[in-house]
C-alpha positions as CSV (number, residue, x, y, z in Angstrom):
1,X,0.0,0.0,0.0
2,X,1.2,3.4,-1.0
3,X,-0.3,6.3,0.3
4,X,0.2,10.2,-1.7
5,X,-0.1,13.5,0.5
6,X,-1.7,15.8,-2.3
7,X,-3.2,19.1,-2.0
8,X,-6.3,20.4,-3.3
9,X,-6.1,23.7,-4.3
10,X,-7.6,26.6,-6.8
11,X,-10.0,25.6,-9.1
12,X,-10.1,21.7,-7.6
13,X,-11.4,23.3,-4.5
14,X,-14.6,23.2,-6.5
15,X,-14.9,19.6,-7.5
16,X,-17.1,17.7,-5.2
17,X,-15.8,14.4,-3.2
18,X,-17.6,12.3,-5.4
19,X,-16.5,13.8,-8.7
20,X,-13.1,13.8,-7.6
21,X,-12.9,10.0,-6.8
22,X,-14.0,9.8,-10.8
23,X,-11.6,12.6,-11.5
24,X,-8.3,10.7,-10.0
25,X,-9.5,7.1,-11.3
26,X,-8.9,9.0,-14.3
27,X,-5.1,10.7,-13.2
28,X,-4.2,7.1,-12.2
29,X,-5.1,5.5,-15.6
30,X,-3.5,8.3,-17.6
31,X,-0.5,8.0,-15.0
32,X,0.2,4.1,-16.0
33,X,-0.1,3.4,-12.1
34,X,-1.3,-0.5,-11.7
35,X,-3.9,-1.0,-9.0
36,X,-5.1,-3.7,-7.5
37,X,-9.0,-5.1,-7.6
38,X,-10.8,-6.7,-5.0
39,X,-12.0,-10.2,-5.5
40,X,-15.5,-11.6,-5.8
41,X,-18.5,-11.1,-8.3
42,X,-17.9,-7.1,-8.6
43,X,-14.0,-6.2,-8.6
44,X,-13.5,-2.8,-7.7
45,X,-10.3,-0.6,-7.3
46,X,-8.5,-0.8,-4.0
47,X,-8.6,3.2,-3.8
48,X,-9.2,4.3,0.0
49,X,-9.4,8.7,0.1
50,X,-9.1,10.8,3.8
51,X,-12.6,12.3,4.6
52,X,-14.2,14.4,2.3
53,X,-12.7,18.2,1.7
54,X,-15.7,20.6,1.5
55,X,-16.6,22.5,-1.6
56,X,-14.7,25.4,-2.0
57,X,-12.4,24.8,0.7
58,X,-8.4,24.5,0.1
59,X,-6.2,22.0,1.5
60,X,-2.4,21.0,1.7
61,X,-2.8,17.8,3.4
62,X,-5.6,15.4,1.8
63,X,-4.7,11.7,1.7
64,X,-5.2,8.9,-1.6
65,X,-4.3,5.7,-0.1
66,X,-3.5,2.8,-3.5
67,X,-3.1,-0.9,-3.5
68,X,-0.1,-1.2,-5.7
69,X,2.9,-3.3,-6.4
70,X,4.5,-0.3,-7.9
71,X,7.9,1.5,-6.3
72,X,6.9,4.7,-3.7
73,X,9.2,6.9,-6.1
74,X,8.1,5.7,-9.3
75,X,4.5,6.2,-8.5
76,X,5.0,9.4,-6.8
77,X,6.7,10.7,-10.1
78,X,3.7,9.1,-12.2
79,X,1.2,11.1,-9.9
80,X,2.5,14.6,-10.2
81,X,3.5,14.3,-13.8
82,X,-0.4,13.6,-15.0
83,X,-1.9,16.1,-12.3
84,X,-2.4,19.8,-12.1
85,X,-0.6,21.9,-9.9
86,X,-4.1,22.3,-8.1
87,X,-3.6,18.8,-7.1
88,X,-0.3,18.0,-6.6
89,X,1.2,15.4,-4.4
90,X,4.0,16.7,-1.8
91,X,4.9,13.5,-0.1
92,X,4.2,9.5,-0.3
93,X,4.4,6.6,2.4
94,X,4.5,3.1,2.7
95,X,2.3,1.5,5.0
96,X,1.6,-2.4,5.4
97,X,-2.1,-2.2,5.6
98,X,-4.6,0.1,4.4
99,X,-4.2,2.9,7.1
100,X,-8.3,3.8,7.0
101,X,-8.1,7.6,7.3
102,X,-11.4,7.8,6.3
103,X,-12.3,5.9,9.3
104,X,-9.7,7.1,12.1
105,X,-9.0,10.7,11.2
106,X,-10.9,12.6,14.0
107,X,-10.3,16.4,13.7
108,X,-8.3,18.8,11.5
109,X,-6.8,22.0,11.9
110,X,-7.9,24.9,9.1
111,X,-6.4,28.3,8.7
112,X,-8.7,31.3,7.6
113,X,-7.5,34.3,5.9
114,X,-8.2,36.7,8.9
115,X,-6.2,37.9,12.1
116,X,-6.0,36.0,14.9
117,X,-8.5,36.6,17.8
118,X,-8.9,34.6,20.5
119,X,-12.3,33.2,20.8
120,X,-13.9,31.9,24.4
121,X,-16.0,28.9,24.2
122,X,-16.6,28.7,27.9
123,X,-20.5,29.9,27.0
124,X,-20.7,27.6,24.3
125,X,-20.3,28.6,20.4
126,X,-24.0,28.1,18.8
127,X,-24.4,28.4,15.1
128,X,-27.2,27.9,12.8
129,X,-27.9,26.2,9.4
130,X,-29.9,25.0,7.1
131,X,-30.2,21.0,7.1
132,X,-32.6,19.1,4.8
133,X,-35.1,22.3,4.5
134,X,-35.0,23.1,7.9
135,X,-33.3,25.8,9.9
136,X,-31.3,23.8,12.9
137,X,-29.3,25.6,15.9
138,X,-26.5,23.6,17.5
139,X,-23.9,24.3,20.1
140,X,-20.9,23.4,18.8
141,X,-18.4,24.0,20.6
142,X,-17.8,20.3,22.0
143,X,-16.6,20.1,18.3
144,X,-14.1,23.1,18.2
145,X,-11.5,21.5,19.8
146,X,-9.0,24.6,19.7
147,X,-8.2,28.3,18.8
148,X,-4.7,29.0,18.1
149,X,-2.9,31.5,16.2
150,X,-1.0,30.4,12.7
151,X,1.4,32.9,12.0
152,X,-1.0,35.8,12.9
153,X,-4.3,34.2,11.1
154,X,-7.2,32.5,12.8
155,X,-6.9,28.4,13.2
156,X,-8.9,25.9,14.5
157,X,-9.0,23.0,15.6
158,X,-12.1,21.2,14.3
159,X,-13.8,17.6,14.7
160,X,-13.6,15.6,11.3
161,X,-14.6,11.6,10.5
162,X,-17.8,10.3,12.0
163,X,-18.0,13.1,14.4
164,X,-17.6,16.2,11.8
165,X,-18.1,20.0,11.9
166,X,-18.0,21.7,8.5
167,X,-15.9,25.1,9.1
168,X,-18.4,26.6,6.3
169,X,-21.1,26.4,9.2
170,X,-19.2,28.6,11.3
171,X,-18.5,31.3,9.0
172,X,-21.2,33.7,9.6
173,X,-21.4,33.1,13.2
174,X,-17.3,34.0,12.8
175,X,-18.1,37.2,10.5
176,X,-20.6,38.3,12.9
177,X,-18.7,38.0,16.2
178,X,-14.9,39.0,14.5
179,X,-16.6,41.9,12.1
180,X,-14.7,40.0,9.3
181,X,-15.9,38.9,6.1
182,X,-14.7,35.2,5.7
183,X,-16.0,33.6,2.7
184,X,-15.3,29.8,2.2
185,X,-12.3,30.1,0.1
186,X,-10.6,31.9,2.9
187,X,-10.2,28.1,4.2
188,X,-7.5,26.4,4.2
189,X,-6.8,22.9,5.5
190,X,-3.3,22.7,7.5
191,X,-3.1,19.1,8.6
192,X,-5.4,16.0,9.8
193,X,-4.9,13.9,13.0
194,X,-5.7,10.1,14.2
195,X,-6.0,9.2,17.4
196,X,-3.8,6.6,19.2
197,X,-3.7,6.3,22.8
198,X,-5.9,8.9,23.7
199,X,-3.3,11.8,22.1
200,X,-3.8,13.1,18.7
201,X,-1.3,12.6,16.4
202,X,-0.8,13.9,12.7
203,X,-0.9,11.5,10.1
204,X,1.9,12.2,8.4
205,X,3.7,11.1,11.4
206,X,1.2,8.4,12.1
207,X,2.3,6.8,8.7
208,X,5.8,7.1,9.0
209,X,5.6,4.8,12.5
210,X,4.1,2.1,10.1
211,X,0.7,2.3,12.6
């Protein structure tokens, strides 16, 4: 199993999740990377992605994990020659098992193109959004799991996986409280961490260790 670090960036902020599973079946055939099939009565591509990147938001640390027999280097070369810059892969690992982001990754830390201001969750962060027709207000701030400063802009730390908060839902409730006028594409994704012993760590590391 290989594993590529790509980014997602300009326009490909704009393709959805599902499009861009269709879009890198496509890089990898026009790449000449092999991958493997599963057995039984319908084969399908061992292809495993990191939770799904929101629309319109930007990210340097999305994760496309391939069943291959192919060499790290050679298929790392493959990748980036047959993608955009917008999609470009900064680093690959080898693991001995499919590593399952999709189902371990638990929160991720997004940058947003305004100066940092501390914000106090202590009285609870409640936001409001539409949700299947309907108008829904939630406190979410069990799900902001910190508020730091990234070389002088706004991050957080946000829940991501099974327990997930979209950073697009807290933008107005953000514009309204900082004055600022954040617009999705002022999001960027910094980096994505698992959970091992009760500590988060970031994958990249939590590749390298071999899991």
């Amino acid at each position: 199993m290989l594993t590529l670090k790509y980014c997602k960036a300009g326009s490909a902020c704009f393709i959805s999740h599902i499009d861009l599973l269709r879009h890198v079946s496509r890089i990898l055939r026009r790449a000449g990377i092999t991958v493997n099939y599963s057995q039984g009565f319908n084969p399908h591509a061992l292809v495993y992605f990191s939770p799904p990147l929101g629309v319109g938001v930007s990210s340097v640390a999305e994760y496309l994990t391939i069943d291959t027999d192919m060499n790290e280097d050679e298929v790392f070369e493959r990748y980036n020659s047959a993608v955009p810059d917008t999609l470009r892969a900064s680093g690959i690992f080898v693991c001995p098992k499919n590593p399952n982001l999709q189902g371990k990754v638990v929160s991720a830390d997004y940058i947003l193109d305004v100066p940092y201001k501390p914000i106090d969750l202590s009285g609870g962060f409640e936001i409001s959004y539409g949700k299947k027709g309907q108008t829904v207000t939630e406190d979410v701030s069990d799900k902001i799991y910190s508020v730091f400063d990234e070389d002088g802009r706004l991050g957080l730390r946000l829940a991501l996986g099974n327990t997930n908060l979209r950073p697009d839902r807290l933008i107005p409730r953000l514009n309204e409280m900082l004055g600022a006028e954040i617009s999705i594409t002022d999001v960027r994704k910094l980096r994505q961490y698992v959970e091992v012993g009760g500590a988060l760590i970031n994958v990249d590391d939590y590749l390298k260790t071999n899991f």
